[in-house]
ZASEZA-137671 format. One record per residue (C-alpha): residue number from 1; residue in three letters; chain; z, y, x. Coordinates in steps of 0.5 Angstrom, whole numbers, plus 2048, in hexadecimal, padded with zeros to 3 digits. Last residue first. Layout:
% residues N
   k   r c  c3  c2  c1
 NUM ala A   Z   Y   X
...
END
This chain:
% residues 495
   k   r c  c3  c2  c1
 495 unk A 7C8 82B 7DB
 494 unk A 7CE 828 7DA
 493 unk A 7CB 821 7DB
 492 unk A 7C9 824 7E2
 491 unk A 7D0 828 7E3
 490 unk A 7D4 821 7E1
 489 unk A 7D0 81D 7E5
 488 unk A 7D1 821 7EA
 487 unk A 7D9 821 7EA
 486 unk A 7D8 819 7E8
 485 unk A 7D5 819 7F0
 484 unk A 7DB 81E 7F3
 483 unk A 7E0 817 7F0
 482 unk A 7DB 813 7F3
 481 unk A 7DC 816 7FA
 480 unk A 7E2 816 7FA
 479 unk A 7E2 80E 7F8
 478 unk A 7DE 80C 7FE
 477 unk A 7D6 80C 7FC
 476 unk A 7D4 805 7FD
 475 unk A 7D0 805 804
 474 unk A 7C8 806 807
 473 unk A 7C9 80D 807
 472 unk A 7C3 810 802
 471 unk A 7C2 809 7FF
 470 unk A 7CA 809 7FC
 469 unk A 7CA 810 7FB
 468 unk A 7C4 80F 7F6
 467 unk A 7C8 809 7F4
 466 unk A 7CE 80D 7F2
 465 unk A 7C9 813 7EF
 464 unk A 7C7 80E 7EA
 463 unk A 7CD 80B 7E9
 462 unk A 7D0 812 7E8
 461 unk A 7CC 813 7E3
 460 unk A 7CD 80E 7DE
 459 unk A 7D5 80E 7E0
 458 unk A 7D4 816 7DD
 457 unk A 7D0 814 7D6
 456 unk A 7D5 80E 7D6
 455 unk A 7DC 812 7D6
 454 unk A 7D8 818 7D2
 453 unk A 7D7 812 7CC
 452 unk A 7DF 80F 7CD
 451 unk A 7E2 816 7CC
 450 unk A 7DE 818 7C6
 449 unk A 7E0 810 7C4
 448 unk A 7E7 813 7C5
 447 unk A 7E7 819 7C1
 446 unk A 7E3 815 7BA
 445 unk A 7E9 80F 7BB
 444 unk A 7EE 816 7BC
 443 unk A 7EB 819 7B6
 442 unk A 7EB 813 7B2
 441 unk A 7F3 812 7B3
 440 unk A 7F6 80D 7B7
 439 unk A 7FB 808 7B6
 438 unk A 7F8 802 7B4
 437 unk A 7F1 802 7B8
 436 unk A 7EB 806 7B5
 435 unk A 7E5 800 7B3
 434 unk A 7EA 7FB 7AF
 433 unk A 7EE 7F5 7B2
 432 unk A 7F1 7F0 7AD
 431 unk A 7F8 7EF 7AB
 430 unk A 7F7 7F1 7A4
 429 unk A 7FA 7F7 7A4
 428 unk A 7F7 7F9 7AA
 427 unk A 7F0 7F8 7A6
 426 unk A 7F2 7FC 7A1
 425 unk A 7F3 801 7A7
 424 unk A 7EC 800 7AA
 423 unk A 7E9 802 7A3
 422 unk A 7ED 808 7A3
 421 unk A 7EB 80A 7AA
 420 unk A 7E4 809 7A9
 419 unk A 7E5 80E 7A4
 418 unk A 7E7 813 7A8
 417 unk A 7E3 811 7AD
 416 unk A 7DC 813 7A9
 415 unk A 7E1 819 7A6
 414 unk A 7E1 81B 7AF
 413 unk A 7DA 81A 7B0
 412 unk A 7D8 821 7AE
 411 unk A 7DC 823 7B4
 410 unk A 7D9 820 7BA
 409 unk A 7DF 81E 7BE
 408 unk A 7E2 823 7C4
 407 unk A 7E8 822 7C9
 406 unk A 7EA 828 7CC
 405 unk A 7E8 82B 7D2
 404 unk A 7ED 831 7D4
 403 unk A 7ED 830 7DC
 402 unk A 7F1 82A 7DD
 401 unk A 7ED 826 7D8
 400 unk A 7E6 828 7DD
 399 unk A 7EB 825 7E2
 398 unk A 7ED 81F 7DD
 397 unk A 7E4 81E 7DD
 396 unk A 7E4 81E 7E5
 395 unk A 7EA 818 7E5
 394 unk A 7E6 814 7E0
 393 unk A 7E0 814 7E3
 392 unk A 7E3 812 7EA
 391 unk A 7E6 80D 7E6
 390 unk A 7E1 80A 7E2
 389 unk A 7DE 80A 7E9
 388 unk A 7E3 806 7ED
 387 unk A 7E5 801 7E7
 386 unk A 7DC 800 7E7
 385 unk A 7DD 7FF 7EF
 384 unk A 7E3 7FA 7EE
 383 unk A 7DF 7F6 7E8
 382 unk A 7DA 7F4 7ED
 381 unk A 7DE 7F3 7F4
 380 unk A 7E3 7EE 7F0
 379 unk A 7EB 7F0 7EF
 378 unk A 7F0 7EC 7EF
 377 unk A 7F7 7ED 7F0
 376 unk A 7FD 7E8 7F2
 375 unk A 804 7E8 7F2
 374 unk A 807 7EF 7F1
 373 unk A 80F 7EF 7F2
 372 unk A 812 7F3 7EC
 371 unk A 81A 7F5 7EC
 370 unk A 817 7FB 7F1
 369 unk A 812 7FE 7EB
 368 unk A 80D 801 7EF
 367 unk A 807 7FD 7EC
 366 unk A 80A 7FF 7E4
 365 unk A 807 806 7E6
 364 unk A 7FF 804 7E5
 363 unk A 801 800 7DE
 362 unk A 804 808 7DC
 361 unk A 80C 808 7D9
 360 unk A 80D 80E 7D6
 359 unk A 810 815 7D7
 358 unk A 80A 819 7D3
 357 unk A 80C 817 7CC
 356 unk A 808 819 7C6
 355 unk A 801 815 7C7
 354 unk A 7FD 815 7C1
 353 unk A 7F5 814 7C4
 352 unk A 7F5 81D 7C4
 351 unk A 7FC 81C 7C8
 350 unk A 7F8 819 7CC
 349 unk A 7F3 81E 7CE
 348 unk A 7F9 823 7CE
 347 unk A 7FD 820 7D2
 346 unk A 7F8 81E 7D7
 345 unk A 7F4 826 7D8
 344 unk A 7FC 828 7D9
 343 unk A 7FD 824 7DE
 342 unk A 805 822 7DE
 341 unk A 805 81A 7DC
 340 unk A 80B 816 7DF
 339 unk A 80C 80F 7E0
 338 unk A 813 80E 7E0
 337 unk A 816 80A 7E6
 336 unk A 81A 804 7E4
 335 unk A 814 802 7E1
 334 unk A 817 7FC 7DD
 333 unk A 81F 7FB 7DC
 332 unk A 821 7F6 7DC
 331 unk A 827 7F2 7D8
 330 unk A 824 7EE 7D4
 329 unk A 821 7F1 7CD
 328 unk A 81F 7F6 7D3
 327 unk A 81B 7F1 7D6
 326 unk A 817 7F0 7CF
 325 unk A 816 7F7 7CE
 324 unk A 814 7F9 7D4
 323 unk A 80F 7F3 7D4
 322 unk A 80C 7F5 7CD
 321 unk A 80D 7FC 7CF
 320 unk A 808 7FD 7D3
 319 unk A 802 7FB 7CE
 318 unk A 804 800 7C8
 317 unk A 809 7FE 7C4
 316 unk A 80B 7FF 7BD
 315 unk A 813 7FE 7BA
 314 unk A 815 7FF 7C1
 313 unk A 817 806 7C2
 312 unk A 819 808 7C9
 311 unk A 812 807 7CC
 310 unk A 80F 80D 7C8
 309 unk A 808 80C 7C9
 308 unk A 806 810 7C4
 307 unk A 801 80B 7C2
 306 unk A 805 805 7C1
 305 unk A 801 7FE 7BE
 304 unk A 803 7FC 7B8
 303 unk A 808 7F6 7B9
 302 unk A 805 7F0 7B3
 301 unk A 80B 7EB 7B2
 300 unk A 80E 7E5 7B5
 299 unk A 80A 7E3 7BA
 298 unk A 80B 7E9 7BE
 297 unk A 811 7E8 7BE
 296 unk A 812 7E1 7C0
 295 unk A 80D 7E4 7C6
 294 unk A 812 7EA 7C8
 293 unk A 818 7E5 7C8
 292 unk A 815 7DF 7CB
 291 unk A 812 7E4 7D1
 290 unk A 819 7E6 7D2
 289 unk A 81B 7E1 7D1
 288 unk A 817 7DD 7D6
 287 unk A 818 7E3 7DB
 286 unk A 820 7E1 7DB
 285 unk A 81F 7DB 7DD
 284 unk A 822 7DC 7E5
 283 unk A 828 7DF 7E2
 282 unk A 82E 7DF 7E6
 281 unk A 829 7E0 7EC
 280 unk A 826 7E5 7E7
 279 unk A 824 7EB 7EC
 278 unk A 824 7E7 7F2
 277 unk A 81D 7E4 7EE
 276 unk A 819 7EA 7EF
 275 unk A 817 7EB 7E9
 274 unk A 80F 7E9 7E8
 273 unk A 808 7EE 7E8
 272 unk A 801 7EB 7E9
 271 unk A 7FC 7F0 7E9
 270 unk A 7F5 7F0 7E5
 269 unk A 7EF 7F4 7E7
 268 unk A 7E9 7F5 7E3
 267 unk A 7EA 7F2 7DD
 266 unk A 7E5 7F1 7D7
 265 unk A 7E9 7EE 7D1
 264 unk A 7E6 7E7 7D1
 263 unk A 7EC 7E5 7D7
 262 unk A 7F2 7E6 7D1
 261 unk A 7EE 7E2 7CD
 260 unk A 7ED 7DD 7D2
 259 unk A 7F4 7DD 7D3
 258 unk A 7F6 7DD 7CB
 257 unk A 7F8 7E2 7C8
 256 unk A 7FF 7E6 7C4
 255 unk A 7FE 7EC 7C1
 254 unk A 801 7F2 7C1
 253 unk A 7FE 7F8 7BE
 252 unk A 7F6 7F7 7BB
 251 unk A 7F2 7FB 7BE
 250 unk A 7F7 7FF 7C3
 249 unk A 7F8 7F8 7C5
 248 unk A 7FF 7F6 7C8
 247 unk A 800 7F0 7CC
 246 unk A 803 7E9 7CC
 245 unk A 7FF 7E4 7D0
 244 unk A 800 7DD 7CE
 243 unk A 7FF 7D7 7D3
 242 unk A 801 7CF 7D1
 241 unk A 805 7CC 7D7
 240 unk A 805 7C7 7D1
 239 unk A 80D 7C5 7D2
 238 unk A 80F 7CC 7D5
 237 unk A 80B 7D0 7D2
 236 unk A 809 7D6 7D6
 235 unk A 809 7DD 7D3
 234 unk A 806 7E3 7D7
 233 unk A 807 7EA 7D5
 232 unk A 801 7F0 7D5
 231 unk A 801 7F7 7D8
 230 unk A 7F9 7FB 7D8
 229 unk A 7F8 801 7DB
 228 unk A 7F8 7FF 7E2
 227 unk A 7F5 803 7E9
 226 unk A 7F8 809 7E9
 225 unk A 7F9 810 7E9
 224 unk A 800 814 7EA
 223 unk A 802 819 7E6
 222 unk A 7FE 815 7E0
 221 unk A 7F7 815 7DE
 220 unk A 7F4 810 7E2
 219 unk A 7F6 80A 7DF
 218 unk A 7F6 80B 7D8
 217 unk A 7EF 80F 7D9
 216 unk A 7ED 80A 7DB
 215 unk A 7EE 805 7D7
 214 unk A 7EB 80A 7D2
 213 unk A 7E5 809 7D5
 212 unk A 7E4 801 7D3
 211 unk A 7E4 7FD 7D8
 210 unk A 7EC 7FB 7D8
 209 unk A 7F0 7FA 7DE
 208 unk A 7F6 7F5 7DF
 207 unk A 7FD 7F5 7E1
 206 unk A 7FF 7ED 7E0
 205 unk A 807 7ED 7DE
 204 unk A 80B 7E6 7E0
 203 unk A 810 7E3 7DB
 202 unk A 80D 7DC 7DC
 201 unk A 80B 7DB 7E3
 200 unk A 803 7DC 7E5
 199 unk A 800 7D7 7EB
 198 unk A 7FA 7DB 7ED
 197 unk A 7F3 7D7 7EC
 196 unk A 7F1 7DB 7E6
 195 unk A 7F7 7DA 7E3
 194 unk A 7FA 7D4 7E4
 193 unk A 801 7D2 7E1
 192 unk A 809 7D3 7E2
 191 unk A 80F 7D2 7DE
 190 unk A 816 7D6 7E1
 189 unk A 818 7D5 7E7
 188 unk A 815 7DA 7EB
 187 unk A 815 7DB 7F2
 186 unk A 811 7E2 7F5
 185 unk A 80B 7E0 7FA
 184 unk A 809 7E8 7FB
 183 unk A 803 7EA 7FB
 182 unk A 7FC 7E6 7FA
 181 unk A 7F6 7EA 7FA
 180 unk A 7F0 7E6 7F6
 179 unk A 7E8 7E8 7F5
 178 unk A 7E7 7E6 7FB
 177 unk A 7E2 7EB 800
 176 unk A 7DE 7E8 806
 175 unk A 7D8 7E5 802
 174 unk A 7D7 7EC 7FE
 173 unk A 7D6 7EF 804
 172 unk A 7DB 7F4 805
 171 unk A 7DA 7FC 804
 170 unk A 7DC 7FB 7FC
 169 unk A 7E2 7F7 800
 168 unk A 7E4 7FC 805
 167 unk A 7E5 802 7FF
 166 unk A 7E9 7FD 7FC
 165 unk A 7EE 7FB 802
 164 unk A 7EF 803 802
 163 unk A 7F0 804 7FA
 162 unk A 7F6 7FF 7FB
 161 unk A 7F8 803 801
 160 unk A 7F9 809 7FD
 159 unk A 7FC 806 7F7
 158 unk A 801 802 7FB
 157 unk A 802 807 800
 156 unk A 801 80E 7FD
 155 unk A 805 80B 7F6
 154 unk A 80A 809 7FA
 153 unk A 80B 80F 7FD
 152 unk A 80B 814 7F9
 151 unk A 80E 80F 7F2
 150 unk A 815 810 7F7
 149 unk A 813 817 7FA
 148 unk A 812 81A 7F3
 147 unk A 81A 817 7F1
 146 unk A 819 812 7EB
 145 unk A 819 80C 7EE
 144 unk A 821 80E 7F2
 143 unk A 821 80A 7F7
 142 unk A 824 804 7FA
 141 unk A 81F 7FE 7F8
 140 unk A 81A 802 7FA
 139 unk A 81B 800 801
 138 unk A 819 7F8 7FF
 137 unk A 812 7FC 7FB
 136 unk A 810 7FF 802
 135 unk A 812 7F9 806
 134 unk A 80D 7F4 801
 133 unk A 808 7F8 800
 132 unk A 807 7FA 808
 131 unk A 807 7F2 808
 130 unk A 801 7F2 803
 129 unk A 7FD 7F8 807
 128 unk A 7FE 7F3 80E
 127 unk A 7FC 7EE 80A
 126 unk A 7F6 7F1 808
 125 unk A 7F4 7F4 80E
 124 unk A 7F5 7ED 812
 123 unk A 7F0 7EA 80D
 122 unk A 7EB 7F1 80F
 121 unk A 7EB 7EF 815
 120 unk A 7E5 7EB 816
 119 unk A 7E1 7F1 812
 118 unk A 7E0 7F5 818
 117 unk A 7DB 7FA 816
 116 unk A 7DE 7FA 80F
 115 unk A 7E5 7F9 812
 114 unk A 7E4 801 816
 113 unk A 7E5 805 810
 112 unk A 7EC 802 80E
 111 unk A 7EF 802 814
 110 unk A 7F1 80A 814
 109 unk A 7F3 80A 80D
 108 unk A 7F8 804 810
 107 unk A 7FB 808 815
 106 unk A 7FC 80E 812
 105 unk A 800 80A 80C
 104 unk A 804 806 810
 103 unk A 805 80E 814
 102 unk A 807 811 80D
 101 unk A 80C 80C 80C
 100 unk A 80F 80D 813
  99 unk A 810 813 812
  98 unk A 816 812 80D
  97 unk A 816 816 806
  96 unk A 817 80F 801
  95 unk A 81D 80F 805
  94 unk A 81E 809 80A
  93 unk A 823 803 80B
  92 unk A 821 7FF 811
  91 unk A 81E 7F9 814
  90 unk A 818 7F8 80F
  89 unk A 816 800 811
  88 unk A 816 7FD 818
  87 unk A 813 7F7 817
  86 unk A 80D 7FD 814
  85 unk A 80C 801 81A
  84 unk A 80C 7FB 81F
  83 unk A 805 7F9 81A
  82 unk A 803 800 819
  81 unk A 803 800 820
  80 unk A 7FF 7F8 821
  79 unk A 7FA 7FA 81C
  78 unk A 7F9 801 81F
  77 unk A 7F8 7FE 826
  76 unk A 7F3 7F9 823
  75 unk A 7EE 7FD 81F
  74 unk A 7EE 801 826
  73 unk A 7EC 7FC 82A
  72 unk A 7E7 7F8 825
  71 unk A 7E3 800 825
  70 unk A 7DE 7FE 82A
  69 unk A 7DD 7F7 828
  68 unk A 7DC 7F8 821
  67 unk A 7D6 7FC 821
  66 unk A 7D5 804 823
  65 unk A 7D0 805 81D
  64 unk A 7D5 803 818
  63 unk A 7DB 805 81B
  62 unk A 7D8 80B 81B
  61 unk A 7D6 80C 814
  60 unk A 7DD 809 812
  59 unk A 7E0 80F 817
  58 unk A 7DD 813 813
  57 unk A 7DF 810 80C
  56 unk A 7E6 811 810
  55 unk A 7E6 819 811
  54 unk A 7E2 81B 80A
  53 unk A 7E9 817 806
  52 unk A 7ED 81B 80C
  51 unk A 7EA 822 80A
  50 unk A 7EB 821 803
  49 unk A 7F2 820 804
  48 unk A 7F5 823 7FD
  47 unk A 7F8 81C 7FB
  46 unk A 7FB 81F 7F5
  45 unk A 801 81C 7F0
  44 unk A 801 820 7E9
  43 unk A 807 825 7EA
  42 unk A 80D 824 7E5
  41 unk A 80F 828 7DF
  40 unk A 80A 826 7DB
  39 unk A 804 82B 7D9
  38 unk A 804 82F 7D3
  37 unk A 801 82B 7CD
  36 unk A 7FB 82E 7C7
  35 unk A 7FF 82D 7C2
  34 unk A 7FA 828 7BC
  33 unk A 7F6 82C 7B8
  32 unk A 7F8 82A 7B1
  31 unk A 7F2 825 7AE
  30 unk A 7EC 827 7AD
  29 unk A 7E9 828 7A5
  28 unk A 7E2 825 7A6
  27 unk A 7E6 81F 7A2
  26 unk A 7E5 824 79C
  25 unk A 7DE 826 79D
  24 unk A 7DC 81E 79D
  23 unk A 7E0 81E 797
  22 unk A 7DD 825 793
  21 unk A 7D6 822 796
  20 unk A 7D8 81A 793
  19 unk A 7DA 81D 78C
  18 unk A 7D4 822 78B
  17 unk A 7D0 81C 78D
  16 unk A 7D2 818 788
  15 unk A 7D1 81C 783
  14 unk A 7CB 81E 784
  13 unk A 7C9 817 784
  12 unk A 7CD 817 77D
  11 unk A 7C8 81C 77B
  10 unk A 7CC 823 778
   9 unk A 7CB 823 770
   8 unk A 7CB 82B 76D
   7 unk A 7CE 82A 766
   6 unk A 7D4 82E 768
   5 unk A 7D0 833 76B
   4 unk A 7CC 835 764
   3 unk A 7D2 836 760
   2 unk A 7D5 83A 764
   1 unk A 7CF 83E 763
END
């Protein structure tokens, strides 16, 4: 009988597919369930004033009905008190608690649904924003930036006030509307160029947002949400005036591109940083070094990119660190408010990606840093609406984080991705890029498509029920109201 089995020949074809079901059954083997993550130690940032937001697009439909000539008397008492309220507040030396903050932030809350129905002054809006900018960032020279009332009330007026001027623009005829918001004329010595009409200094910070849902998510899902999730350096050459842009690349780590490639990439906003230059007033070119110093670095070797987002390790980096990093070789200190991360919903799903550390530096958080003047903002009417309704998706999908949702991915693709991710790992070594980034594992690639596929499905709804809500009113929904949208695109796609 022994015999006989030993003389039994297994078909090469059998063979083969016994060795590839044993190995595809050996990838379906999970990795180890990544710890389910307790909250931070702060608490996110909320508005928590629904009733206002439903108060001032009341007041926008009856501004609208009344017409301008009704409603210019009270637009100009508001102006002209929240103008005498912020020549006191540039006069003085105030805590990040003082009342007086929260009447600038009132006043220009109450002006904004009035300026689409007398949209000759939303100039002097914006001016009056800028100004409240710049007073607001001088007085926070002398707080403490990790305190909750210092990021409070920053983040309520800078951010708050930047979404009221937005929500104005998607109400405007498009004719009415400059893509450009300048701020603060802060002096540079160092080399200077054009970039999109904006004269940009070597060693400024562009703070960018990506279109991909993961930039969203990066921008949205920290204590307190913003607008940004992309950091990149400027270096100018100072005898060719030649741009480079040295950022981070979740795909390909640290790279060094040229402007039109740093423009390709889709952008939905870009701010302009510089360091204030009574900081460096013994060393006006210390931001050429800095850039110099990251750019040489970067040319000299390959710098995977930091998914941890441990931005006290610089032998990989995420996008944040390389301007930190590059200051830091010089003696300053990036975000001198750390930004924080608490929402058990958000620690979790990044820590899905492969971030570890909660206390980071976020893009959004880089606009509060009082050594960093902002310069210039752009933003156009069309990829504004589509950052607000990425976010309003967002800002729905991280609820249903916080509620117990863990990020998902078809399981019987994880040996597919485990395979794609040897393959992008040969590649890696050779310098090229593979289909599964350097430093993440397949299931994080398999999570983060799952993520991306629910993002779009939600976003696809939502701009039908956007435009249903646009020809039943006869205006853009307000952000609110998409953040209310995404939650019933979600519930009809549920079902």
């Amino acid at each position: 009988m022994i015999e006989k089995i030993k003389k039994i020949k297994f078909p090469k074809t059998t063979i083969l597919i016994s060795f590839f079901a044993v190995l595809y059954l050996f990838l379906l083997i999970p990795a180890e369930s990544s710890q389910i993550l307790s909250g931070g130690n702060r608490n996110p940032f909320i508005w928590n004033r629904d009733s206002l937001w439903k108060t001032l697009e009341a007041e926008f439909i009856r501004a609208g009905m009344e017409g301008c000539d009704k409603i210019k008397s009270g637009i100009d008492s508001l102006i002209w008190n929240s103008e005498t309220v912020l020549s006191q507040v540039s006069a003085s030396s105030l805590s990040p608690a003082d009342k007086k903050f929260m009447v600038l932030e009132d006043n220009l809350f109450k002006i904004a649904p009035l300026i689409p129905a007398c949209n000759q002054y939303f100039s002097a809006y914006i001016n009056l924003y800028s100004e409240l900018r710049k007073a607001v960032k001088k007085q926070s020279q002398n707080w403490n930036m990790n305190s909750t009332d210092a990021k409070n009330t920053l983040y309520r007026l800078l951010y708050g006030n930047r979404t009221a001027i937005e929500e104005i623009m998607l109400q405007l005829p498009r004719d009415r509307i400059s893509s450009f918001m300048k701020g603060t004329e802060e002096p540079s010595l160092t080399p200077a160029a054009q970039i999109m009409g904006i004269t940009v200094h070597c060693g400024d910070i562009l703070v960018s947002r990506g279109g991909a849902p993961t930039s969203a998510l990066i921008a949205r899902g920290n204590d307190y949400p913003g607008n940004f999730s992309h950091i990149a350096l400027v270096h100018i050459d100072e005898k060719t005036k030649e741009i480079s842009i040295i950022e981070s690349h979740i795909e390909r780590g640290v790279t060094v591109s040229t402007l039109d490639e740093y423009l390709n990439d889709i952008k939905l906003r870009i701010m302009v940083l510089r360091l204030r230059s009574d900081l460096i007033k013994e060393n006006p070119m210390l931001p050429r070094k800095a850039a110099e110093f990251i750019l040489n670095r970067a040319r000299r070797k390959h710098i995977p990119y930091d998914f941890e987002m441990n931005y006290n390790e610089s032998e990989k980096l995420f996008c944040s660190e390389v301007a930190s990093s590059a200051y830091n070789e010089y003696g300053i200190k990036l975000w001198t408010g750390l930004s924080t991360i608490s929402s058990k919903g958000a620690r979790n799903w990044l820590a899905a990606f492969g971030v570890k550390y909660f206390e980071t530096l976020e893009p959004s958080d880089l606009e509060y840093d009082p050594q960093l003047s902002v310069v210039a903002e752009w933003r156009d009417p069309e990829t504004l609406y589509k950052d607000h309704l990425d976010n309003a998706v967002t800002d729905i999908m991280l609820e249903e984080a916080d509620s117990g949702m863990v990020l998902s991915y078809d399981w019987y693709l994880l040996p597919v991705g485990r395979v794609l991710k040897f393959y992008s790992s040969i590649l890696n070594l050779f310098g090229s890029e593979g289909p599964i980034p350097e430093g993440m594992v397949a299931e994080a690639a398999l999570k983060n498509k799952w993520y991306s596929e629910t993002h779009s499905r939600i976003k696809e709804k939502l701009i039908v029920l956007a435009n249903e809500f646009k020809k039943r009113n006869g205006y853009t929904p307000p952000y609110w109201q998409l953040v209310n949208l995404a939650r019933d695109a979600r519930v009809q796609i549920n079902n």
